[in-house]
N, C-alpha and C positions, 0 to 999 in steps of 0.2 A: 504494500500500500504506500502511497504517496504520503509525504509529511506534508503536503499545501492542504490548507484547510483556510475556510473564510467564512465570516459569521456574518447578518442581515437582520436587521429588523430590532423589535422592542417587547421585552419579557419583563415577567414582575407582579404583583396582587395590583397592581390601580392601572393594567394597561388594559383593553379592550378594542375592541374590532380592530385588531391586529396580527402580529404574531412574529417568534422567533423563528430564524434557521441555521443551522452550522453543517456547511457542507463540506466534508473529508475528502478528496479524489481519489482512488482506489485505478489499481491496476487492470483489475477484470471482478467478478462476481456481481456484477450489476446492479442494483442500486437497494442499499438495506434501508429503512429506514425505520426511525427509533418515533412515534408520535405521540404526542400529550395534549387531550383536547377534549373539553367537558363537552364535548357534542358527540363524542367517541360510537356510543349506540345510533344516533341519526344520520351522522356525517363522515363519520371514519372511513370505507370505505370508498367514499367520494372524494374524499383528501389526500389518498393514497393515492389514487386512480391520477388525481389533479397534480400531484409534486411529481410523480413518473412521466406525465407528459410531459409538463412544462419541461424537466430536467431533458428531455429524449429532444425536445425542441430547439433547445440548447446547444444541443450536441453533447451531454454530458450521458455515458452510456454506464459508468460503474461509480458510486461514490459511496460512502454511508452520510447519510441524512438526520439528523437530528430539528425537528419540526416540534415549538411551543405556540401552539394556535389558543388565542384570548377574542375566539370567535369572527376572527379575521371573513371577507368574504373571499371569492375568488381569483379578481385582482390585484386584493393585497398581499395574497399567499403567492402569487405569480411574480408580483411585483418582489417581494423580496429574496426569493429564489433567485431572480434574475441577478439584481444587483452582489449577491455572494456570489454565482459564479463568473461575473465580472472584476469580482475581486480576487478571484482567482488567475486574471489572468487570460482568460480565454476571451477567446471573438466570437463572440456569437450575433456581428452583424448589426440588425437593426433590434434583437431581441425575438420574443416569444411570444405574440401581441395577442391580448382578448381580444376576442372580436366588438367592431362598433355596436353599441347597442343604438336601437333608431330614434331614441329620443336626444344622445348627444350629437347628432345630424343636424344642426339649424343654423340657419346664417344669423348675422347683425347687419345693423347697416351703422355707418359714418356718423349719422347724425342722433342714434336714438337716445334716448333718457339714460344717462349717466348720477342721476343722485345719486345713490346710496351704491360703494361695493365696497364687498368684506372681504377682509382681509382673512386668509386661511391659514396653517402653516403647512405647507407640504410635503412634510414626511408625517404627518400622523392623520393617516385617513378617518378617523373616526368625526374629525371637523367638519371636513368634508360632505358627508353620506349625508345628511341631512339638511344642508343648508341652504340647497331650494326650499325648501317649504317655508322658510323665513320671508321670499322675495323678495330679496336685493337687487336691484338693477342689476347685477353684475357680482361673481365672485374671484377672486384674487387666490390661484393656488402660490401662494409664496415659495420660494426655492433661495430668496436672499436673507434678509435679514433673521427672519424667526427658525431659520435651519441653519442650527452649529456645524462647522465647519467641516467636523468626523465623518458628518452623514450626508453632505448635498449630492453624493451621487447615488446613493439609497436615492433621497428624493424626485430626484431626475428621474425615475425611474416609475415611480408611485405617483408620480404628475403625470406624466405620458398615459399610465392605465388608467387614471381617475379620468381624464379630458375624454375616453374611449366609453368609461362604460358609466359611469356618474349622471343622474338625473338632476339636473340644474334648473328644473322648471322653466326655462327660455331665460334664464338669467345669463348673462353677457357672461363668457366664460374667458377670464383673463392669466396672465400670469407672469409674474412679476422675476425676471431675471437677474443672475448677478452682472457683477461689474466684471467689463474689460474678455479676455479671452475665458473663462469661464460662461462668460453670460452666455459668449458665442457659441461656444459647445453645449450649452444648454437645448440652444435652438432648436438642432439638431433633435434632441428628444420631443420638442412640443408643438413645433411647427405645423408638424403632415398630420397630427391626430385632432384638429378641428378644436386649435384655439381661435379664439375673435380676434383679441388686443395684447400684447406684449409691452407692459410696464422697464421701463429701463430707468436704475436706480443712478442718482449721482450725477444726474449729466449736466454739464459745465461744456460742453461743447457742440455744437453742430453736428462732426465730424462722428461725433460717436452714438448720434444717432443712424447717419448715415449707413453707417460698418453695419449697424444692425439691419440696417432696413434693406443693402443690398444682401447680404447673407440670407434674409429671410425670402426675398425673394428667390436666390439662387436653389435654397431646399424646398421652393413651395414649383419652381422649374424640373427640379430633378425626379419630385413624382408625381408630375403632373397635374397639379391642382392649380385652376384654373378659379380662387378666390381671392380677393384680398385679407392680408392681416394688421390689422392697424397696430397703430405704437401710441405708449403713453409714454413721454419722458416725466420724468420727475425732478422737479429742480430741488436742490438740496446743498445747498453753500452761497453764500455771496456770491463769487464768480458763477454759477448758473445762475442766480437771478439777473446779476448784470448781461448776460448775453440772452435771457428770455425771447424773446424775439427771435434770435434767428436760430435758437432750437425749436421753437414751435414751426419755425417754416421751415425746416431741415430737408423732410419728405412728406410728398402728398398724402402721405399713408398713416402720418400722424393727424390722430381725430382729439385728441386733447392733451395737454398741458396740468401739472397737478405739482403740489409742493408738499414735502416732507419736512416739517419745522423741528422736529428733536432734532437733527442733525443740521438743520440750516443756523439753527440756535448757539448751537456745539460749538459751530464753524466761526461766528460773529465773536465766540466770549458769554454768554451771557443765558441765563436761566428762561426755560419758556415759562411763560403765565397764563393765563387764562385771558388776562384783559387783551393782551397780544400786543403789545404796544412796541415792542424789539422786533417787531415779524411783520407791521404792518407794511410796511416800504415792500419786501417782496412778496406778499400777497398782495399787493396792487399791483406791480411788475407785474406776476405772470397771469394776473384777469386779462390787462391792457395789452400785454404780448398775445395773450389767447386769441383775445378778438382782435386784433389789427393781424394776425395770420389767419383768422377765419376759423378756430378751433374751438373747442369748449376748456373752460377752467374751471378745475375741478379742485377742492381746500382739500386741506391735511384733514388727516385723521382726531378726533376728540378722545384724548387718553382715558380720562374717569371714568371709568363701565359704568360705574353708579350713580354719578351725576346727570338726571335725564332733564333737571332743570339748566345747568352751565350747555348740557350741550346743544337745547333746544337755542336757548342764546345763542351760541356760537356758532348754528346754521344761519339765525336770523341775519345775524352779522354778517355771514360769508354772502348770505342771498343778496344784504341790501351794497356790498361790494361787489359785485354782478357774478360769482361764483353759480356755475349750474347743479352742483352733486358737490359729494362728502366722502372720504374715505371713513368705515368705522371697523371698529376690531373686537365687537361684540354682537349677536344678531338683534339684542336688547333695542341698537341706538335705530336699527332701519325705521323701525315705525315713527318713530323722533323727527329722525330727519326728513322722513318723504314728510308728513305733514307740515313740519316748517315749509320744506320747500312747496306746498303747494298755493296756488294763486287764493291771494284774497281776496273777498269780494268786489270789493272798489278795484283791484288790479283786474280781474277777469271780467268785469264790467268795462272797463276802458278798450280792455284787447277786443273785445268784439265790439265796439262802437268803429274801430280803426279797422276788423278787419272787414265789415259790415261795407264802413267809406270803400276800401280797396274791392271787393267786388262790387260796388255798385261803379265807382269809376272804370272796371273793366268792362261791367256790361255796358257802359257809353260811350268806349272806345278812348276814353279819357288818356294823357300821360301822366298827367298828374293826379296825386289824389293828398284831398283834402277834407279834414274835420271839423267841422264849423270854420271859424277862419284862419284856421293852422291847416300848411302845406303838411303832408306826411310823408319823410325820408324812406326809400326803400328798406332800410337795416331795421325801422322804427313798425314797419307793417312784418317783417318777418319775427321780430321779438316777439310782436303780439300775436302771429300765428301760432306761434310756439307754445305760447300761455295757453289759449284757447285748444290746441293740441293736449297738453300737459290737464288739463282741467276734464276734457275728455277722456281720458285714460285711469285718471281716479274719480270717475262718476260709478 
C-alpha cells in the first residue's frame, strides 16, 4: 500500500449536513471502505454505492476509505471525495460532476433587482441548502474571505457542486472570488456550472477586472456557452475608491459596483461606526461612479445580526444616497432590507405620475415629455420606471 493519504471535509458532534473522508491509495485490492453514518439502516448502502463511483470517476481504482457522514447529501459527499483525491495529487481533469438538477438552469438579466444578497461561506454547505426559501435577491457562495486559507480548494470544489444541484429559488446565484491568481483559478471551477455574477474582492484597479473578465470569457468559449457572466467588483481601500469610475467601466459585463467598508476602514486608519461618517466620501464615490458608468451601486454589508433597528436605518440611509441593494450576512436582515428598500407612497405616486407623462407623450409622438410644467430628463423617466417596476414585484 501507498503511504499518500489525504483527508477532506469537516467531523465532530456540532457538524451536520456534511461529512469527513481520508482516502489511503492502495496498490490493488480495490476500494475498502471503513463508514460511520446514523443513517446507516436507510442510506448505507446508497453511500457505498455513491463513494465507489465517485472514486471509479476519479480514476481512483484501489484505496481504503475512511467516510464520517453528519448527514451530508450527495454533492457534499462527492464534493469532498473529490477534493482528497486532489490532494493526493492526481488529475482527475474537470472532476466527477453531479448532474444539473433543472431548477439550477435559469438565466438573470443585467439589470434585475439587486437589494438584498447573502452572503454564504463556501465550504460549509449546510448554509447553503436552505437559503432560497429566505428570498434574497441573490446568494453569494463565498470562496474569499469566510474560507480559511487550509480549505479554499475543499471549497472550490463544494461551490462548483452546490451552483449544479442547489435550489436557489430564482435567487441570483453569485460568487464571490479571491484575489489575484487564485481568484483566476477559481474560475475555472465556477464558470461553466451556471453562475450569474462573479464578485471580485479588492479591486483598486481596472486592469484586474479586466484579467477576470477576459478569462471568464475564454472558459465560458472553451465549453461553449453561449451566456453572459456578469462581474461585481468590490471597492475596498482608498485607492479603489479613488479610481471608482473606471472600474465600474472596466467591462460591459460589469452590472454593478459595491463596497466592502471593514476593510476600506482598515485601509484609511480608523474604526467603522454605525453613523458612517469615515466611509461616507467612498460611499458617494462608488453611487456617482455606478451611475455615470451606467451600473447599479450596491452598500456594504450591516455587521449587527441583531440590530434590525440600526440596520433598517442604515438601508434608509444607503437608499436616500441613491444605493439600489445591500449586502447582508444573516437571512434575518433580507426582510429589513427589501422593505426599507421599497417605494413609498409619495415616491411611487410621483413614479407613475412621470411614467403616466412619458406614455402619454409617446402616444403623441411627443420628444419631449413633461409634468405639469417641468420638462422630464430621460435618466428621471427611467428611475421612475424602475420604482413603478420594483412596486410591482412586491405587490
Amino acid at each position: 500500500m501507498s503511504a499518500a493519504f489525504a483527508e477532506a471535509g469537516r467531523r465532530g458532534s456540532d457538524v451536520r449536513s456534511d461529512c469527513w473522508v481520508k482516502i489511503a491509495l492502495a496498490d490493488s485490492g480495490g476500494i475498502v471502505l471503513n463508514l460511520k453514518t446514523k443513517v446507516e439502516p436507510m442510506y448505507g448502502d446508497s453511500l457505498r454505492t455513491l463513494v465507489r463511483d465517485e472514486l471509479a470517476g476519479l480514476g481512483v481504482q484501489s484505496a481504503q476509505v475512511e467516510l464520517e457522514d453528519a448527514g451530508a447529501l450527495p454533492f457534499v459527499v462527492m464534493a469532498r471525495i473529490e477534493a482528497a483525491v486532489r490532494r493526493l495529487g492526481l488529475d482527475v481533469g474537470d472532476g466527477y460532476l453531479p448532474e444539473f438538477e433543472r431548477w439550477s438552469q435559469y438565466p438573470t438579466q443585467r439589470d434585475r433587482f439587486r437589494r438584498s444578497r447573502l452572503y454564504l461561506p463556501g465550504n460549509e454547505p449546510k448554509f447553503a441548502l436552505n437559503a432560497g426559501l429566505h428570498g434574497p435577491d441573490g446568494v453569494i457562495l463565498d470562496l474569499e474571505d469566510s474560507v480559511a486559507p487550509a480549505v479554499k480548494d475543499e471549497a472550490r470544489v463544494m461551490v462548483r457542486n452546490a451552483l449544479r444541484v442547489i435550489d436557489f429559488k430564482g435567487a441570483e446565484r453569485m460568487v464571490r472570488i479571491n484575489q489575484g491568481e487564485r481568484g483566476l483559478e477559481d474560475l475555472e471551477f465556477v464558470v461553466p456550472h451556471n453562475v450569474h455574477v462573479i464578485l471580485i474582492p479588492k479591486v483598486e484597479d481596472k486592469d484586474e477586472v479586466r484579467e477576470v473578465d477576459e478569462r471568464v470569457g475564454e472558459i465560458l468559449k472553451r465549453h461553449d456557452i453561449d451566456r453572459p457572466v456578469y462581474l461585481m467588483p468590490i471597492v475596498e481601500s482608498a485607492l479603489g475608491a479613488i479610481k471608482a469610475y473606471k472600474i465600474a467601466k472596466a467591462s460591459p459585463n460589469v452590472c454593478a459596483l459595491t463596497i466592502g467598508l471593514e476593510d476600506y476602514t482598515a485601509d484609511i486608519g480608523v474604526p467603522r461606526t454605525n453613523e458612517g461618517r469615515e466611509s461616507f466620501w467612498a460611499r458617494c464615490q462608488v453611487v456617482n461612479a455606478a451611475r455615470a458608468a451606467g451600473v447599479q451601486p450596491i452598500d456594504t454589508v450591516f455587521s449587527d445580526v441583531a440590530d434590525m433597528d440600526g440596520l433598517r436605518a442604515s438601508v434608509l440611509e444607503a437608499k436616500g444616497l441613491g444605493f439600489d441593494g445591500k449586502g447582508c450576512i444573516h437571512p434575518r436582515q433580507i426582510k429589513v432590507i427589501h422593505e426599507a428598500f421599497a417605494p413609498t407612497p409619495a415616491e411611487l405616486d410621483k413614479a407613475r405620475q412621470i411614467v403616466a407623462a412619458f406614455e402619454e407623450a409617446q402616444a403623441k409622438g411627443l420628444a419631449a415629455v413633461s409634468l405639469g410644467s417641468k420638462m422630464i430628463d430621460p435618466p428621471v423617466v427611467k428611475r421612475a420606471q424602475r420604482v413603478v417596476k420594483l412596486a410591482e414585484a412586491l405587490s
